[in-house]
C-alpha positions as CSV (number, residue, x, y, z in Angstrom):
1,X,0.0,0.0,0.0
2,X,2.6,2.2,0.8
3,X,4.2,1.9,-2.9
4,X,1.0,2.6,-4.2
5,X,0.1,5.5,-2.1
6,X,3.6,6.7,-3.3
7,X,3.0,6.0,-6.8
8,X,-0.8,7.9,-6.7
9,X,1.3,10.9,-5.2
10,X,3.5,10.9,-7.8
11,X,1.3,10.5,-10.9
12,X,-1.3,13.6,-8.8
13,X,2.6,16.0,-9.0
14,X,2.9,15.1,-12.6
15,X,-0.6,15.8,-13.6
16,X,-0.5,19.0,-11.5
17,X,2.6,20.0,-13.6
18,X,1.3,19.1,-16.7
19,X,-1.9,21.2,-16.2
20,X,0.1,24.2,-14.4
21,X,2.1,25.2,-17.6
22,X,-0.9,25.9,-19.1
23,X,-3.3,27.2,-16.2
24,X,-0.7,29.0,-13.8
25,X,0.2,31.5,-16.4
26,X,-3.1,31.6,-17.6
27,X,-4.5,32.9,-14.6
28,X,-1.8,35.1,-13.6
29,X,-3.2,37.1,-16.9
30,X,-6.4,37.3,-16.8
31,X,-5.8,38.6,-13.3
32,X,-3.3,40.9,-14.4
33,X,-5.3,41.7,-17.5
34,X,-8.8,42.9,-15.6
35,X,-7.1,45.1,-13.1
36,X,-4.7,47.0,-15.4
37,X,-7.6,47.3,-17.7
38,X,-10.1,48.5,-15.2
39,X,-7.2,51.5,-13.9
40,X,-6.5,52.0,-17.5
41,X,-10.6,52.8,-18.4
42,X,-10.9,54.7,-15.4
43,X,-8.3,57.2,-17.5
44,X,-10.2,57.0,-20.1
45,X,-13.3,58.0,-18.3
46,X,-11.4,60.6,-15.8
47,X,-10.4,63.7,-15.4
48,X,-6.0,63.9,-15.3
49,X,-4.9,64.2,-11.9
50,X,-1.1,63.3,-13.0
51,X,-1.0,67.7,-12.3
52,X,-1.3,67.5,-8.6
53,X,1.6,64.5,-8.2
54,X,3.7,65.2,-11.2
55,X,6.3,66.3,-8.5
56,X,6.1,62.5,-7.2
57,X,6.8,60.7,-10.3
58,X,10.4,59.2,-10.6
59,X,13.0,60.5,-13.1
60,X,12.3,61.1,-15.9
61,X,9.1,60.5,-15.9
62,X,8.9,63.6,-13.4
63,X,10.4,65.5,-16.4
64,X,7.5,65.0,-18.7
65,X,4.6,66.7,-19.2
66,X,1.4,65.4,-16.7
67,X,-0.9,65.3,-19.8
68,X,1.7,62.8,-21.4
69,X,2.0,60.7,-18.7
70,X,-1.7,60.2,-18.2
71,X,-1.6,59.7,-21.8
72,X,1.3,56.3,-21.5
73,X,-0.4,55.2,-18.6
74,X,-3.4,55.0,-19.7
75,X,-2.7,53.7,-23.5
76,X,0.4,50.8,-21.4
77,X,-2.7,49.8,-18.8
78,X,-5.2,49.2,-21.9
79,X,-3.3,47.8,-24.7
80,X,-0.8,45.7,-22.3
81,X,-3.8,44.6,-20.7
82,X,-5.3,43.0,-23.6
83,X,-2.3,41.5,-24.6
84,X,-1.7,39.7,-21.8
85,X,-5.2,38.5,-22.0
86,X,-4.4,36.7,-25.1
87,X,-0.6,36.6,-24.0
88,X,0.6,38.5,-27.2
89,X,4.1,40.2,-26.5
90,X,3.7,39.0,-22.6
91,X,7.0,39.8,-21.5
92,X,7.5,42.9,-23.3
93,X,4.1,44.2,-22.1
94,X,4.9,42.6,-18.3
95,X,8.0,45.1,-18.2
96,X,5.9,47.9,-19.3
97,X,3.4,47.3,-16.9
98,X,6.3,46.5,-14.4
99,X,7.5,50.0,-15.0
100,X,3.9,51.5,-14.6
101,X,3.2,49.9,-11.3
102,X,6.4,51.1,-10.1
103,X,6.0,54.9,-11.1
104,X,2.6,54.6,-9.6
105,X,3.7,53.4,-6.4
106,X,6.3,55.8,-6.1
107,X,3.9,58.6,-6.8
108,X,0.8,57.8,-5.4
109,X,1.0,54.6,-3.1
110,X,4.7,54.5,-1.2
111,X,4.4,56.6,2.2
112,X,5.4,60.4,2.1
113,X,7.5,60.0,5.0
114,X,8.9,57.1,7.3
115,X,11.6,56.7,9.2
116,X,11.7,53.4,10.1
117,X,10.5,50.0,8.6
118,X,7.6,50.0,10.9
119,X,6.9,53.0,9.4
120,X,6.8,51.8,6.2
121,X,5.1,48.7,6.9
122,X,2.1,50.7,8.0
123,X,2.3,51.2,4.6
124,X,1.6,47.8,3.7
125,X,-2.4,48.4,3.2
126,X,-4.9,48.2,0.6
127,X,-6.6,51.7,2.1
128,X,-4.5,54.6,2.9
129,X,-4.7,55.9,6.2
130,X,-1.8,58.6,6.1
131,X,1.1,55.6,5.8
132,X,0.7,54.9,2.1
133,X,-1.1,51.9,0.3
134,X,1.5,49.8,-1.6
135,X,-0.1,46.6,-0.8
136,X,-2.1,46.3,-4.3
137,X,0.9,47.5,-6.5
138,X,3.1,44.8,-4.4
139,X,0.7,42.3,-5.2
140,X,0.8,43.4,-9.0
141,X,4.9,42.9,-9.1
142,X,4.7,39.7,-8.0
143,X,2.2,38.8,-10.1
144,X,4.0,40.9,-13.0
145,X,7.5,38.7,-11.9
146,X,6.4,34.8,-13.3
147,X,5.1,36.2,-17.2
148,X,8.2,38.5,-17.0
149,X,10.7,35.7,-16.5
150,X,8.7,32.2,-17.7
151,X,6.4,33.8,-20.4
152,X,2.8,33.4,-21.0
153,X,2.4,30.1,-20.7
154,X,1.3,27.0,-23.2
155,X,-1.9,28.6,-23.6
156,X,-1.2,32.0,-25.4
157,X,-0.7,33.6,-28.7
158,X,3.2,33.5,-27.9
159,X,3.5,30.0,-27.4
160,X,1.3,29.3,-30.7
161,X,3.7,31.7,-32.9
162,X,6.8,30.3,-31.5
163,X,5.2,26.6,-32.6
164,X,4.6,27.9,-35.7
165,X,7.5,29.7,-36.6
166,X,9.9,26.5,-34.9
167,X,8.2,24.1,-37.5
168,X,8.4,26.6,-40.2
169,X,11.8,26.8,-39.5
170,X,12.5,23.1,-39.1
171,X,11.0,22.3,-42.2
């Protein structure tokens, strides 16, 4: 029994690798996908407010006019967005929205002042009560980190055209 219990244990792992290469990635994205989507309409449908923090923003984007920046974060939250829905150009558009999340925390999320880590880690919040709310833009990076380094998984556009173009170039 115990060689069979072993065996059942071991065929479960292999099926649960099998199905997380396509799954995993899969749901990181469509994760990923609503929530950068959602911000990214909520630009479309807002008024700027980029003018009020543009003194915030990271070099160089500190060095760019507010109505541009609005403008790349909106157009990087929507396109990337769909493309990782379909995970078209995942990496490329994980770094981008790596990039965004990280201007965005520094601006808006990251705690005006602390002095020590307890400080900051009141910080660590979904709501902001006068310590900063980096929780959710945390929670994005690590999210962001897998598709940036292992790809979109079996199940996107990506892995189709690199099938494609491997047997057309193995022909």
């Amino acid at each position: 029994m115990n060689t069979s219990l072993s065996s059942a244990i071991k065929g479960l792992h292999l099926n649960l690798d099998r199905a997380g290469s396509w799954i995993a990635p899969l749901t990181l994205r469509v994760f990923l996908a609503w929530e950068f989507f959602e911000s990214g309409l909520e630009k479309w449908n807002g008024q700027n407010w980029f003018a009020d923090i543009q003194h915030n923003f990271p070099f160089p984007f500190n060095h760019v006019p507010a109505t541009l920046n609005w403008e790349l974060a909106m157009w990087a939250e929507l396109i990337c967005a769909l493309a990782l829905l379909v995970g078209l150009g995942t990496r490329l558009s994980a770094i981008i929205l790596i990039v965004v999340t990280i201007v965005a925390t520094a601006a808006v999320h990251w705690p005006a002042d602390w002095s020590t880590l307890s400080e900051l880690a009141q910080g660590y919040a979904i709501s902001d009560k006068g310590h900063g709310n980096f929780k959710l833009p945390l929670i994005y990076l690590a999210a962001l980190l897998p598709l940036l380094f292992s790809g979109a998984g079996k199940l996107s556009m990506d892995a189709l055209l690199a099938r494609y173009f491997w047997r057309r170039s193995h022909r």
